[in-house]
C-alpha positions as a Markdown table, in Angstrom:
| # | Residue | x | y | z |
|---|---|---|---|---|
| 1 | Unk | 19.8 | -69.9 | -58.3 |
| 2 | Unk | 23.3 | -70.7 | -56.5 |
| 3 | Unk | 22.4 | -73.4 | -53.4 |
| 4 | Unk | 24.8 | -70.7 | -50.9 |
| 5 | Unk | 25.1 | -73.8 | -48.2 |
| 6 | Unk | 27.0 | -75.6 | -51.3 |
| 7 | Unk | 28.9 | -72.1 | -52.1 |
| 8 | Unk | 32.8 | -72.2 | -51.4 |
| 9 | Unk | 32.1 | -68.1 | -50.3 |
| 10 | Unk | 29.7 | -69.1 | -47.7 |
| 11 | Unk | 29.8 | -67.8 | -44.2 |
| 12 | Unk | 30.4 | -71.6 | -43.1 |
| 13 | Unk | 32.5 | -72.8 | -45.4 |
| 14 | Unk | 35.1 | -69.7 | -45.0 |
| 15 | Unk | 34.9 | -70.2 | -41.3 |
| 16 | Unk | 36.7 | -73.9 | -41.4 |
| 17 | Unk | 38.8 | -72.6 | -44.0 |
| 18 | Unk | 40.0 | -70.1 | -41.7 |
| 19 | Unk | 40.7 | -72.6 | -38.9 |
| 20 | Unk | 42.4 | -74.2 | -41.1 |
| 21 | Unk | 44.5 | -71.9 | -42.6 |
| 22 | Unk | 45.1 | -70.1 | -38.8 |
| 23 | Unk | 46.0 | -73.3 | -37.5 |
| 24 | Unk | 48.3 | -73.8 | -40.0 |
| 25 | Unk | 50.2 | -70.5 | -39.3 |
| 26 | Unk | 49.8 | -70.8 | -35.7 |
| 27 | Unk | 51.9 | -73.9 | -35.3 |
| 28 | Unk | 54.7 | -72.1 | -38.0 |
| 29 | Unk | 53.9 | -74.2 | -40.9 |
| 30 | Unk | 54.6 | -73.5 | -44.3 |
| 31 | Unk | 51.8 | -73.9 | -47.1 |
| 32 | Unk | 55.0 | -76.0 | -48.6 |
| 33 | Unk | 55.5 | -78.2 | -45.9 |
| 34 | Unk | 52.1 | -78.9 | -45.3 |
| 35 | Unk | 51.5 | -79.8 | -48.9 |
| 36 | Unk | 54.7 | -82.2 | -48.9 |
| 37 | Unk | 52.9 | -84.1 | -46.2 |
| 38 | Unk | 49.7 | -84.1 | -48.4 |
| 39 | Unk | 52.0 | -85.4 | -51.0 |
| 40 | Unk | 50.9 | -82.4 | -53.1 |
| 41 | Unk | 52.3 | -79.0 | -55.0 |
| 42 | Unk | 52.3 | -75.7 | -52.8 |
| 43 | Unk | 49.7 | -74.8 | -54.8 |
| 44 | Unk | 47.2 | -77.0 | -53.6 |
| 45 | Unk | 47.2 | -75.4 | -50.2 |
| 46 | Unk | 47.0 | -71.8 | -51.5 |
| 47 | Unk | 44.3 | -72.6 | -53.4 |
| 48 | Unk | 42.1 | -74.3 | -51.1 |
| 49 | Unk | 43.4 | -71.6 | -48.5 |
| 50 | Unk | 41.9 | -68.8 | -51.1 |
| 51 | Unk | 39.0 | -70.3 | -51.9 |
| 52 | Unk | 39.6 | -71.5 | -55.5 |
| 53 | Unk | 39.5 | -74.9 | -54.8 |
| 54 | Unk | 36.9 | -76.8 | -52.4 |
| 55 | Unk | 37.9 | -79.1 | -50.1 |
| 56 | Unk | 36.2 | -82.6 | -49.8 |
| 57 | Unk | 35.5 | -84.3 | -46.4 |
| 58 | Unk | 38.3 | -86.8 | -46.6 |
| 59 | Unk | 40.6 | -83.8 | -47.9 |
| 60 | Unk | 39.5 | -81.8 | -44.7 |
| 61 | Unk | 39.6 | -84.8 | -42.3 |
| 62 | Unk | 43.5 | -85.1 | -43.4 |
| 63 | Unk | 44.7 | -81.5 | -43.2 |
| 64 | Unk | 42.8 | -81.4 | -39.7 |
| 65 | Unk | 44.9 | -84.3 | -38.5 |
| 66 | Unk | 48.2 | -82.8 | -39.7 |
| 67 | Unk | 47.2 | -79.5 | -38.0 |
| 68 | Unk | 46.6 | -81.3 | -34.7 |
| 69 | Unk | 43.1 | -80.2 | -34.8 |
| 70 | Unk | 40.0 | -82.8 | -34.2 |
| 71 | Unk | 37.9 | -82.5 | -37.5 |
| 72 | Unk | 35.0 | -84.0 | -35.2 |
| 73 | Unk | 35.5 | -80.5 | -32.8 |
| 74 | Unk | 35.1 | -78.7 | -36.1 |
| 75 | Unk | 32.2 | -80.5 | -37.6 |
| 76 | Unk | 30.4 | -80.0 | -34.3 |
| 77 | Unk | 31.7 | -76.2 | -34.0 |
| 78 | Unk | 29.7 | -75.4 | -37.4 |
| 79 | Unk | 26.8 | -77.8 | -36.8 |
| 80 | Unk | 26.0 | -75.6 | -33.7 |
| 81 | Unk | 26.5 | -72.7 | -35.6 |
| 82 | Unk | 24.2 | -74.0 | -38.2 |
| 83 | Unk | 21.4 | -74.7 | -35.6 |
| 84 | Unk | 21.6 | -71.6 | -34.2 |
| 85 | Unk | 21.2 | -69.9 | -37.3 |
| 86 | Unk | 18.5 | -71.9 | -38.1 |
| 87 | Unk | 16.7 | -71.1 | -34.6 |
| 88 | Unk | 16.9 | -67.0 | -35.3 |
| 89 | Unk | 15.5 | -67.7 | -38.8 |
C-alpha cells in the first residue's frame, strides 16, 4: 500500500502546491521567469506546478522566497491543518 502522507496527490501536498502556483500568478509571474531565477528550464515549474515532479524542502523553501511568501507561514499553515485532521480522526 501507497503511504498517501508521502503521495504527491495528497490533500496536503496539493494545497502548498496551490499556494505556490497562485502566488506565483498573483504577483504576474511567468512559469519562465520564475524558473530563470531558479536557474532552471520552464519545464521545471510546470511540472512541479502539475504534479509530475515533487518538490524537496530546500526546493520549496526557495520558490517560497522568490514568491515573497514565508515557507515557515506555510509549514505552520499545514501543520495545523494536519492536527486538526488528526483531532476529528
Amino acid at each position: 500500500m501507497v503511504n498517501k502522507m508521502a503521495s504527491i496527490y495528497s490533500d496536503e501536498y496539493q494545497s502548498v502546491i496551490r499556494t505556490l502556483r497562485e502566488a506565483r500568478i498573483n504577483k504576474g509571474i511567468t512559469q519562465e521567469s520564475l524558473a530563470k531565477a531558479l536557474d532552471r528550464p520552464q519545464s521545471f515549474v510546470a511540472k512541479f506546478e502539475n504534479g509530475e515532479r515533487r518538490l524537496d524542502v530546500v526546493e520549496f523553501v526557495h520558490i517560497a522566497c522568490l514568491l515573497s511568501l514565508d515557507p515557515a507561514v506555510a509549514v505552520k499553515e499545514l501543520a495545523k491543518k494536519q492536527t486538526r485532521k488528526a483531532i476529528k480522526e
